[in-house]
N, CA, C and O atoms as a GROMACS GRO file, in nm:
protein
  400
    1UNK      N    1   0.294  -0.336   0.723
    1UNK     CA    2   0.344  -0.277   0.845
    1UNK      C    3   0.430  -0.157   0.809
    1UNK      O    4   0.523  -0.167   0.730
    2UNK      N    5   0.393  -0.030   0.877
    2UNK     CA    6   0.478   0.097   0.877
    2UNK      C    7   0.534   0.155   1.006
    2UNK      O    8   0.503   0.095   1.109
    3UNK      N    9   0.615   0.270   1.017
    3UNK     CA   10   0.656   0.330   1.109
    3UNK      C   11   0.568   0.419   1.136
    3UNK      O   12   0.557   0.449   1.255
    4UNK      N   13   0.470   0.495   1.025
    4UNK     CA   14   0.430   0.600   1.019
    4UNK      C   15   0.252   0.559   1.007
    4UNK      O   16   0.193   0.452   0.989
    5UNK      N   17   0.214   0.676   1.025
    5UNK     CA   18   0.004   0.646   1.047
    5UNK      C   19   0.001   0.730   0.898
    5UNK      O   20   0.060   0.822   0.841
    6UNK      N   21  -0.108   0.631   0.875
    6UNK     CA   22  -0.117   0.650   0.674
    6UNK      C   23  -0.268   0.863   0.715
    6UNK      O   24  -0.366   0.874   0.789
    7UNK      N   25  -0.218   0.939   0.645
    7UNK     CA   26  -0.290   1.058   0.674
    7UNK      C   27  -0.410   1.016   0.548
    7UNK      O   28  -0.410   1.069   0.437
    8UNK      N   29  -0.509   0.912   0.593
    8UNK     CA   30  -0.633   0.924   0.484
    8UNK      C   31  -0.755   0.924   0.574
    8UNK      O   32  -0.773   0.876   0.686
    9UNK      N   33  -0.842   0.999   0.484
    9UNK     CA   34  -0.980   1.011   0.558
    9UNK      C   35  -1.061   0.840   0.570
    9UNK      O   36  -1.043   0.729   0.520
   10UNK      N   37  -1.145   0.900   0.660
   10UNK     CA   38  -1.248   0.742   0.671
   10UNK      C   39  -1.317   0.688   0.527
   10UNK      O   40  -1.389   0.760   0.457
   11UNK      N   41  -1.291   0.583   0.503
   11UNK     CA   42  -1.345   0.569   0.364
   11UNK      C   43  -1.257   0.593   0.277
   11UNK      O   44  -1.286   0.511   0.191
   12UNK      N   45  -1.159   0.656   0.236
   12UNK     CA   46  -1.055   0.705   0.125
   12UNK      C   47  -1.003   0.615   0.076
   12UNK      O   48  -0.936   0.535   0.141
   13UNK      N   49  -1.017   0.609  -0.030
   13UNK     CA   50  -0.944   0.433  -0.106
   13UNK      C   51  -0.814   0.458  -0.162
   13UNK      O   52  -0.793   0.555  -0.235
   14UNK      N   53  -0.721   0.370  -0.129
   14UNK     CA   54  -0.566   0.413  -0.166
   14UNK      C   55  -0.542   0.304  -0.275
   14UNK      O   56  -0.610   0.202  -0.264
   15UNK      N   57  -0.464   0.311  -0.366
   15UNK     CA   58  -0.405   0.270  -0.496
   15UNK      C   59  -0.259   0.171  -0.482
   15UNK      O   60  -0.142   0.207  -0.490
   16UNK      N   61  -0.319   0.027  -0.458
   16UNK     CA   62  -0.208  -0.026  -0.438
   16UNK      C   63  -0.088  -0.029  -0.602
   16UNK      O   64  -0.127  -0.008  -0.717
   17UNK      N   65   0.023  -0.053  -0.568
   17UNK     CA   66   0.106  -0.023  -0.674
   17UNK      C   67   0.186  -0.116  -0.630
   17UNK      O   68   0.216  -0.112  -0.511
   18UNK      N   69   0.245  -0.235  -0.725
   18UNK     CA   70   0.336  -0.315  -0.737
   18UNK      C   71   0.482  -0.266  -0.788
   18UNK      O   72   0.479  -0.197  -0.890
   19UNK      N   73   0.597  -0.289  -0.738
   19UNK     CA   74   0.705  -0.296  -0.840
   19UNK      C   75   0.815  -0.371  -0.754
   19UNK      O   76   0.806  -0.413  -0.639
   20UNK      N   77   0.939  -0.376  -0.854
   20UNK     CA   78   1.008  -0.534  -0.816
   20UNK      C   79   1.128  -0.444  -0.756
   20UNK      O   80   1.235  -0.502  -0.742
   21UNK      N   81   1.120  -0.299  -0.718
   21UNK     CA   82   1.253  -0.246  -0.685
   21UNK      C   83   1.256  -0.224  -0.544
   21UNK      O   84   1.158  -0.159  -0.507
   22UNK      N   85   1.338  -0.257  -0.452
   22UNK     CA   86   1.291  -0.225  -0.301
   22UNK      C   87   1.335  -0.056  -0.294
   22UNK      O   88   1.453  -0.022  -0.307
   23UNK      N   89   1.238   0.030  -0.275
   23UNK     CA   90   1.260   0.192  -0.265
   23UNK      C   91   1.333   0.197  -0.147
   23UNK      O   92   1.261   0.136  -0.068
   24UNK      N   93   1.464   0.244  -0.068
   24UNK     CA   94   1.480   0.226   0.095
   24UNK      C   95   1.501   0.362   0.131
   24UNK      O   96   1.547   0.388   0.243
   25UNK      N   97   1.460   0.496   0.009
   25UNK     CA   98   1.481   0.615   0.097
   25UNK      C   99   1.376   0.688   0.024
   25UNK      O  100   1.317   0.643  -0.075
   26UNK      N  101   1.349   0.841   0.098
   26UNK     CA  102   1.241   0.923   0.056
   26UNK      C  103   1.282   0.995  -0.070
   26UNK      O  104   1.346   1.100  -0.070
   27UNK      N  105   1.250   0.946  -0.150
   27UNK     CA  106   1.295   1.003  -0.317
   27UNK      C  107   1.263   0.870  -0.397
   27UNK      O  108   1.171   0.845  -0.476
   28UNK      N  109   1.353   0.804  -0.358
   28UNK     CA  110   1.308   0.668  -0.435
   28UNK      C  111   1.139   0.674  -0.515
   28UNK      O  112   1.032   0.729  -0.488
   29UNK      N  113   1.185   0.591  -0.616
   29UNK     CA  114   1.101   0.535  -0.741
   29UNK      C  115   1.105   0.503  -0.821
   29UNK      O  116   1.205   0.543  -0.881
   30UNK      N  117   1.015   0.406  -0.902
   30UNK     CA  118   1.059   0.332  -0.996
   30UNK      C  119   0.951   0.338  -1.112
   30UNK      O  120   0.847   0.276  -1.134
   31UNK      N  121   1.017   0.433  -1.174
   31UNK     CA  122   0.870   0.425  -1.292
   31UNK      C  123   0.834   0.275  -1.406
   31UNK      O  124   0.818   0.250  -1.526
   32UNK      N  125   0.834   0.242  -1.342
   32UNK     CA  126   0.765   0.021  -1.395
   32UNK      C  127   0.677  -0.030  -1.331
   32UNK      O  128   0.620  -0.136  -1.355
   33UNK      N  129   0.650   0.086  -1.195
   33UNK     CA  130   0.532   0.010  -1.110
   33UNK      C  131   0.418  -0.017  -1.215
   33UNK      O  132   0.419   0.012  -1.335
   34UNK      N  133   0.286  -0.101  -1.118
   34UNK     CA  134   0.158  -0.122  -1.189
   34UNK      C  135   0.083  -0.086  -1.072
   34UNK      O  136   0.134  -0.106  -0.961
   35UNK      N  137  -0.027  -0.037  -1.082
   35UNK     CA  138  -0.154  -0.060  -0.982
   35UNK      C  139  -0.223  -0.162  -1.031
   35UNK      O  140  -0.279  -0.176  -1.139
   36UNK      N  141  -0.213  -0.234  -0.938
   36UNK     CA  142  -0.306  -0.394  -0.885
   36UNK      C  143  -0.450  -0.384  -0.825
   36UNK      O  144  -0.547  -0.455  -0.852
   37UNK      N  145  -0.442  -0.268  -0.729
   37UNK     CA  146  -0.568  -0.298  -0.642
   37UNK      C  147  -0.616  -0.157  -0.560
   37UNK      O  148  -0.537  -0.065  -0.540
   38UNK      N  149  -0.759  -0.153  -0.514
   38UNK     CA  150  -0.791  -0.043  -0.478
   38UNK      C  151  -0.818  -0.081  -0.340
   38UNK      O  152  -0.902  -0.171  -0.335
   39UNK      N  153  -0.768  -0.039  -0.210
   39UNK     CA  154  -0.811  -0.063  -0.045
   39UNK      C  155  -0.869  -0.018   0.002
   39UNK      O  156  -0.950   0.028  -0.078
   40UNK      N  157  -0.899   0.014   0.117
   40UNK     CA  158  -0.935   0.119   0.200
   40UNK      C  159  -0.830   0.046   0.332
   40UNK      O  160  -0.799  -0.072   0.351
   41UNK      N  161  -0.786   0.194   0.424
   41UNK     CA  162  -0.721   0.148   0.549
   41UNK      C  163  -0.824   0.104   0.690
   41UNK      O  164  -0.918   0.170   0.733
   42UNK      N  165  -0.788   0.016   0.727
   42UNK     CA  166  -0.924  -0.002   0.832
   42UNK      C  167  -0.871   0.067   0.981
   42UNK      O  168  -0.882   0.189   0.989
   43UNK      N  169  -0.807  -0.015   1.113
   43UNK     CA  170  -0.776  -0.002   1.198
   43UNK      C  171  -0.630   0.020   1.215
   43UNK      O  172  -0.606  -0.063   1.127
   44UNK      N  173  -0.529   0.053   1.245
   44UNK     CA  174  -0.410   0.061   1.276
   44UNK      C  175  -0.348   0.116   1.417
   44UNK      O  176  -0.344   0.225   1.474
   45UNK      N  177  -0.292  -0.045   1.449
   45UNK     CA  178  -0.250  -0.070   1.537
   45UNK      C  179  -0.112  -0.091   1.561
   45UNK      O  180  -0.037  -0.088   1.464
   46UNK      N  181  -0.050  -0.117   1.711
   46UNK     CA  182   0.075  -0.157   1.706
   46UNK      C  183   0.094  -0.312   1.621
   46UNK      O  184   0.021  -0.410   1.638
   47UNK      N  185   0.152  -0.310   1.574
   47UNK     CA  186   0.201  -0.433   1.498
   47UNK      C  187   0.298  -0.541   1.620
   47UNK      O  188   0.401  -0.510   1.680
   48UNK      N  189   0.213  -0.685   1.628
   48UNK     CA  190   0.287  -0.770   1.761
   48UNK      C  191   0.371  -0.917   1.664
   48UNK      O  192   0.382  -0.952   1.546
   49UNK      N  193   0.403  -0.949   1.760
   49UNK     CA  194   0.478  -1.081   1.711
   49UNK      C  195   0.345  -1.189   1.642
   49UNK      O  196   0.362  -1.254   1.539
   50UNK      N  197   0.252  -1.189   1.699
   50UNK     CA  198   0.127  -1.253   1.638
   50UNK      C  199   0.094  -1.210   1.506
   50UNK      O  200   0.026  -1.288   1.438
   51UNK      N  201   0.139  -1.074   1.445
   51UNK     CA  202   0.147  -1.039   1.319
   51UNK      C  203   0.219  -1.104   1.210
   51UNK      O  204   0.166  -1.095   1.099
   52UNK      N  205   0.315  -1.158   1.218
   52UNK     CA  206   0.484  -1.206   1.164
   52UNK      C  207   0.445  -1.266   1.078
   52UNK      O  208   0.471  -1.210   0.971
   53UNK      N  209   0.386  -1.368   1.066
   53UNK     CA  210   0.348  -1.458   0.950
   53UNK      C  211   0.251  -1.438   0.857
   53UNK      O  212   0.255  -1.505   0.754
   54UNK      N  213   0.162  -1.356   0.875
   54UNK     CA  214   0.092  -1.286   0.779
   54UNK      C  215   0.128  -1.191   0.707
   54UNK      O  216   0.066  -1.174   0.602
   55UNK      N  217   0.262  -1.081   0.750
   55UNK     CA  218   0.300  -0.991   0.687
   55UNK      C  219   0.452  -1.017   0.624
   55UNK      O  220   0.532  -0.931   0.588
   56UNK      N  221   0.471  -1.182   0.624
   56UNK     CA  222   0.602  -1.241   0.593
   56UNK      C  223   0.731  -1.152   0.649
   56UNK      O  224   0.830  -1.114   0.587
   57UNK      N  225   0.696  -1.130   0.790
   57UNK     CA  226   0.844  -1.058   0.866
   57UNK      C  227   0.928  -1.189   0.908
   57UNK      O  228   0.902  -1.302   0.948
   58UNK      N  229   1.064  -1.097   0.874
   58UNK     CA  230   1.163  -1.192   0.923
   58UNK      C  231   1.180  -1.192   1.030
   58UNK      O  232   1.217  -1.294   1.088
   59UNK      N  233   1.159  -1.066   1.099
   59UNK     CA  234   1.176  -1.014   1.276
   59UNK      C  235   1.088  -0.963   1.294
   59UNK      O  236   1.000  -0.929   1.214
   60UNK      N  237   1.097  -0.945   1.418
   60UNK     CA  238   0.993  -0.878   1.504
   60UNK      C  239   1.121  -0.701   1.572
   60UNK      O  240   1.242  -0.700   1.597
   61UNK      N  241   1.050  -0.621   1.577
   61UNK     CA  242   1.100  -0.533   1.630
   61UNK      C  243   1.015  -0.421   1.679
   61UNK      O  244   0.962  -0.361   1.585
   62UNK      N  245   0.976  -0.359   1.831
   62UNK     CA  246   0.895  -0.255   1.841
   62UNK      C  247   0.899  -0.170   1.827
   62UNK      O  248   1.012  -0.121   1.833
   63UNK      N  249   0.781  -0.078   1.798
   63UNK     CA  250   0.795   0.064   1.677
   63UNK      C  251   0.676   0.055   1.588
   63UNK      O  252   0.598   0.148   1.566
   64UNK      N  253   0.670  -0.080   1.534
   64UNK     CA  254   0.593  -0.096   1.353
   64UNK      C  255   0.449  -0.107   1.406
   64UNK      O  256   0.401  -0.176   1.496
   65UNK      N  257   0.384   0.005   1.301
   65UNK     CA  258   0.243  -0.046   1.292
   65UNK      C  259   0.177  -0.166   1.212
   65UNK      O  260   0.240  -0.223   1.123
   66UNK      N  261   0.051  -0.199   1.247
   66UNK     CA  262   0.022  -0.304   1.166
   66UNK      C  263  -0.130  -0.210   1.112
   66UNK      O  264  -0.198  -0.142   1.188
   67UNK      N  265  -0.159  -0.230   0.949
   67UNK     CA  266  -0.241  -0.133   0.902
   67UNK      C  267  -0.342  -0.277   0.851
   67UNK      O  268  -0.300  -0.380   0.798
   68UNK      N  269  -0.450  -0.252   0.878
   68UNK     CA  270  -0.514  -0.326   0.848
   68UNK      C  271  -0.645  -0.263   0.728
   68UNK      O  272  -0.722  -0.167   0.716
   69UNK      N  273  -0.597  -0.416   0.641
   69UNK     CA  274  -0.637  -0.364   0.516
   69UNK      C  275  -0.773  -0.389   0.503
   69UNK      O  276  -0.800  -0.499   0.550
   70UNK      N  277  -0.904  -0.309   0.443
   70UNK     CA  278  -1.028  -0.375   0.421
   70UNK      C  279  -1.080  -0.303   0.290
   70UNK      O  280  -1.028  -0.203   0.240
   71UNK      N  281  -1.186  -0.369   0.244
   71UNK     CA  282  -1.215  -0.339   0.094
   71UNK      C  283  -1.146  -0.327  -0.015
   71UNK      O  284  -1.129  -0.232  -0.092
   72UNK      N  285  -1.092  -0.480  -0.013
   72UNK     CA  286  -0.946  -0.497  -0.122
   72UNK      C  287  -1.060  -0.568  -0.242
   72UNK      O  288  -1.152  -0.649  -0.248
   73UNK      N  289  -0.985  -0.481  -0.322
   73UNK     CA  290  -1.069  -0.466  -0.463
   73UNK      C  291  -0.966  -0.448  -0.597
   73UNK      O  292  -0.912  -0.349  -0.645
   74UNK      N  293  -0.964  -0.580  -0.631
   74UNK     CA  294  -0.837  -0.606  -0.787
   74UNK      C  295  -0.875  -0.530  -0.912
   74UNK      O  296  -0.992  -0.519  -0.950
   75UNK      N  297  -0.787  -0.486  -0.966
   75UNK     CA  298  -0.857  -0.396  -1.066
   75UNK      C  299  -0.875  -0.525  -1.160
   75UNK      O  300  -0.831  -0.637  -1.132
   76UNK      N  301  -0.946  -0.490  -1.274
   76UNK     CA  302  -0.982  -0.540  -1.392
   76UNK      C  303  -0.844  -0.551  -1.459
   76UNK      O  304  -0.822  -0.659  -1.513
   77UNK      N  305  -0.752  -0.465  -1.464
   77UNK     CA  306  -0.649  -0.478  -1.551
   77UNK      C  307  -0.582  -0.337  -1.498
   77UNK      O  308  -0.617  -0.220  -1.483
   78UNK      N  309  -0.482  -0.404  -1.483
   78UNK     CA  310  -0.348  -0.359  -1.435
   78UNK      C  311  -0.286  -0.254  -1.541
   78UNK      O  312  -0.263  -0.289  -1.657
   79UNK      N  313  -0.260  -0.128  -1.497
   79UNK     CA  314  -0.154  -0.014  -1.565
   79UNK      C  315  -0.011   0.061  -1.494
   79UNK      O  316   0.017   0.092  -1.378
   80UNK      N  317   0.038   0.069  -1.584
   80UNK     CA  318   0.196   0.145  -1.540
   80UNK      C  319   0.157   0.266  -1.468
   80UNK      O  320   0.072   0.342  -1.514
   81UNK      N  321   0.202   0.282  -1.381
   81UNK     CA  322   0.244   0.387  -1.299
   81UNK      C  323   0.377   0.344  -1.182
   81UNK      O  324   0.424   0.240  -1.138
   82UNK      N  325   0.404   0.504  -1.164
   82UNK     CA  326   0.520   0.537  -1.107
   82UNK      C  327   0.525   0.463  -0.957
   82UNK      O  328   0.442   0.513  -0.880
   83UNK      N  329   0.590   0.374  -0.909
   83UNK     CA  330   0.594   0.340  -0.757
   83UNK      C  331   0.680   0.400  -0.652
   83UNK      O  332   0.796   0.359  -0.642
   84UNK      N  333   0.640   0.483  -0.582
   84UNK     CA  334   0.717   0.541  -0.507
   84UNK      C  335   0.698   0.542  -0.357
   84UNK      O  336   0.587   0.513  -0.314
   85UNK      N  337   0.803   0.574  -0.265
   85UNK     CA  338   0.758   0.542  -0.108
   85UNK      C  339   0.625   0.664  -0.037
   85UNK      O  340   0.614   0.785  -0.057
   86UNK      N  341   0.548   0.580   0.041
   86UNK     CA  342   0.436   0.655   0.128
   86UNK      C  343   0.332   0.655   0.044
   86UNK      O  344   0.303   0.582  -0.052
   87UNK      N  345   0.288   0.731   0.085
   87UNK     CA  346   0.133   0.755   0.002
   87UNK      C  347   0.158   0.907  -0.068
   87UNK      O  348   0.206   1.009  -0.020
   88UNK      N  349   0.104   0.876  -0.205
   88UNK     CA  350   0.154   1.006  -0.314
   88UNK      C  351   0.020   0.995  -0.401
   88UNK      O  352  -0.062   0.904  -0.409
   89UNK      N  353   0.025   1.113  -0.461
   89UNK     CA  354  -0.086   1.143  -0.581
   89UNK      C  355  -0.060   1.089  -0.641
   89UNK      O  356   0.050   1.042  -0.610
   90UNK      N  357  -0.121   1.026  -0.794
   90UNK     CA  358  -0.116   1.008  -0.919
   90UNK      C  359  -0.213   1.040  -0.970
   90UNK      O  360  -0.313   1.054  -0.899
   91UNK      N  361  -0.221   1.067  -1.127
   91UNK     CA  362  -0.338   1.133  -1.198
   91UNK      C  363  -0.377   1.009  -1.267
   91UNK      O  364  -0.283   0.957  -1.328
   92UNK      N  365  -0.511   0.938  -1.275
   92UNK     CA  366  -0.555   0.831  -1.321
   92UNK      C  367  -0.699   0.847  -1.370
   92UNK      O  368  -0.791   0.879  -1.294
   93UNK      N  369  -0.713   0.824  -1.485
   93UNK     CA  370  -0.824   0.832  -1.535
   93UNK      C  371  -0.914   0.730  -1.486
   93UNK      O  372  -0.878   0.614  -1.466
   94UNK      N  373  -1.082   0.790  -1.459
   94UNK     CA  374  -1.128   0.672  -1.356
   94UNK      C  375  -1.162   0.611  -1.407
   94UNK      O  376  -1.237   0.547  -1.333
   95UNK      N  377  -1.164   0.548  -1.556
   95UNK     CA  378  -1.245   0.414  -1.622
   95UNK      C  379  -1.140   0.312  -1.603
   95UNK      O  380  -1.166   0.193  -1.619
   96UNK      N  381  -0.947   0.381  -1.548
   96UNK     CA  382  -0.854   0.268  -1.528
   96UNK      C  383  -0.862   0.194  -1.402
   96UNK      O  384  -0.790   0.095  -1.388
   97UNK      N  385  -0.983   0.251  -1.256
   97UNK     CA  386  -0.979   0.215  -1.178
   97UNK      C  387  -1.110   0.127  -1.154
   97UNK      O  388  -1.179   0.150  -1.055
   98UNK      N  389  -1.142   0.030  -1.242
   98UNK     CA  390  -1.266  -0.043  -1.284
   98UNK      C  391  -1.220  -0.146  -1.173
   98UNK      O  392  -1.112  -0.200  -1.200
   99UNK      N  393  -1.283  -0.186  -1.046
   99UNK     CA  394  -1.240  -0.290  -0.971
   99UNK      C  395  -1.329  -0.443  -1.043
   99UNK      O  396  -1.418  -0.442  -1.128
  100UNK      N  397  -1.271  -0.555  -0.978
  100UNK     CA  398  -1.331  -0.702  -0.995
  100UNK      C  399  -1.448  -0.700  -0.883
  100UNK      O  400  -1.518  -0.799  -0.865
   0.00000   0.00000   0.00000
């Protein structure tokens, strides 16, 4: 769930990235992330109270979108990269983005 509508084309696969630091402003990052997984964004909608338990919210509050994820695809093996807030470039060589 976001505030904001993710700017990717139909089909565009985004680079999920793990890390253990909560980023809470626009600068933030943590160079220890990993990429885990490759998505695509499907539908995005308002995000409702029927959402809550799937996206482990503690509250409910209106505003948040709910992005619905499709063509979730684990990589083979996980590499360091930088985790930072929104959606950002990284330069990745494509034999590191070998999905399961």
């Amino acid at each position: 769930m976001r505030r904001w509508l993710p700017n990717l084309d139909a089909g565009e696969d985004l680079l999920i990235v793990e890390n253990q630091r909560f980023l809470e402003k626009d600068g933030d990052y943590d160079p220890d992330g990993y990429a885990v997984a490759l998505v695509r964004i499907g539908r995005v909608r308002p995000f409702t109270r029927d959402d809550m338990k799937a996206a482990c919210a503690s509250y409910f509050e209106d505003g948040w979108l709910a992005w619905e994820i499709t063509h979730m695809r684990p990589l083979e093996k996980t590499f360091q990269v930088v985790a930072a807030r929104k959606i950002y470039s990284v330069d990745v060589e494509s034999e590191c983005l070998i999905a399961m």
